[in-house]
N, C-alpha and C positions, 0 to 999 in steps of 0.2 A: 675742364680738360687741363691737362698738366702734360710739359715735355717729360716723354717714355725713353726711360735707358733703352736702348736695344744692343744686340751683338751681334755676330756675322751669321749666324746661321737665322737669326730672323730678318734679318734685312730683305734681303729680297719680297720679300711679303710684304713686309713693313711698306717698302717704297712702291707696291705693285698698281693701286688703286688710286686715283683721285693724287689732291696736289699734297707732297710730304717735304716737309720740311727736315732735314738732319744738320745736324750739329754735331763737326767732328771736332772733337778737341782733349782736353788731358787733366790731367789731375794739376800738374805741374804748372800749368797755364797762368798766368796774370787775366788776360785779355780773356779767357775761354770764360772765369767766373765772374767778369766784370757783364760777359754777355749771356751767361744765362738766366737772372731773372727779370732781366731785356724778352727772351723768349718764352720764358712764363707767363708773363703779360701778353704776347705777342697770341698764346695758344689759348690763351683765356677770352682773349677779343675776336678772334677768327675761329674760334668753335662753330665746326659744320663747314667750316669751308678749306679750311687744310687742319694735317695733322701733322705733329711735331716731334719729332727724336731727337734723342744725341746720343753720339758714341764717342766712345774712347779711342781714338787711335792707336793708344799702346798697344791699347787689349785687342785690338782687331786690325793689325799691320797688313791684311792681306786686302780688306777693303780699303783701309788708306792708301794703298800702292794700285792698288785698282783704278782707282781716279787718281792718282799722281799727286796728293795732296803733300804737299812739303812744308805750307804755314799753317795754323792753324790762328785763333779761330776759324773753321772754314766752313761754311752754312751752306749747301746745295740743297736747291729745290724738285722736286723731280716732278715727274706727271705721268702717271701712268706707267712708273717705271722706267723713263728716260729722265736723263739729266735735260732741263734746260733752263738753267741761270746758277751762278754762286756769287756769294759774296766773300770776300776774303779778309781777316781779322774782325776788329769790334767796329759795329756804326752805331748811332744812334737809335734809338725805334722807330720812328719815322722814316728813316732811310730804307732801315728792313725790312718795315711794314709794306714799304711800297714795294720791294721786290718779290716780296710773295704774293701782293696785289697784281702784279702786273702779268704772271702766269696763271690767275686764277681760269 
């Protein structure tokens, strides 16, 4: 399993079922590419138990202002299509690891 681009009209779906991990961040980003193959690994170790995206903020300002995202890297975990947890900028894997652990 590999983190999935997504965009605004699949999101909702995306995040509907089971625990999803998204990653919103930008082309532009220092921190955004320092943590994505941070989450490559992350969707490669927890296959079958969460499923992982990113998006582009630029390209989808209507979901970023949705959740009032202002920094990015910004990782929200969802459950069934609720938000419950985010992390904000880059952590280590372990640190991340355990916040997607912790909603499983």
């Amino acid at each position: 399993m590999s983190v999935k681009k997504i965009n605004a009209p699949e999101f909702q779906a995306s995040i509907a079922g089971g625990v999803a991990v998204v990653d919103f961040n930008a082309t532009w980003c220092g921190p955004c590419k320092m943590l994505a193959p941070v989450l490559e690994e992350l969707s490669a170790e927890m296959e079958g138990k969460a499923s992982f995206y990113a998006m582009d903020v630029d390209d989808n300002p209507e979901i970023a202002s949705q959740y009032n995202i202002s920094s990015i890297p910004y990782v929200a975990v969802f459950k069934d299509g609720k938000l419950v947890d985010e992390q904000i900028g880059f952590v280590p894997k372990p640190m991340l690891k355990s916040v997607v652990e912790r909603n499983l």
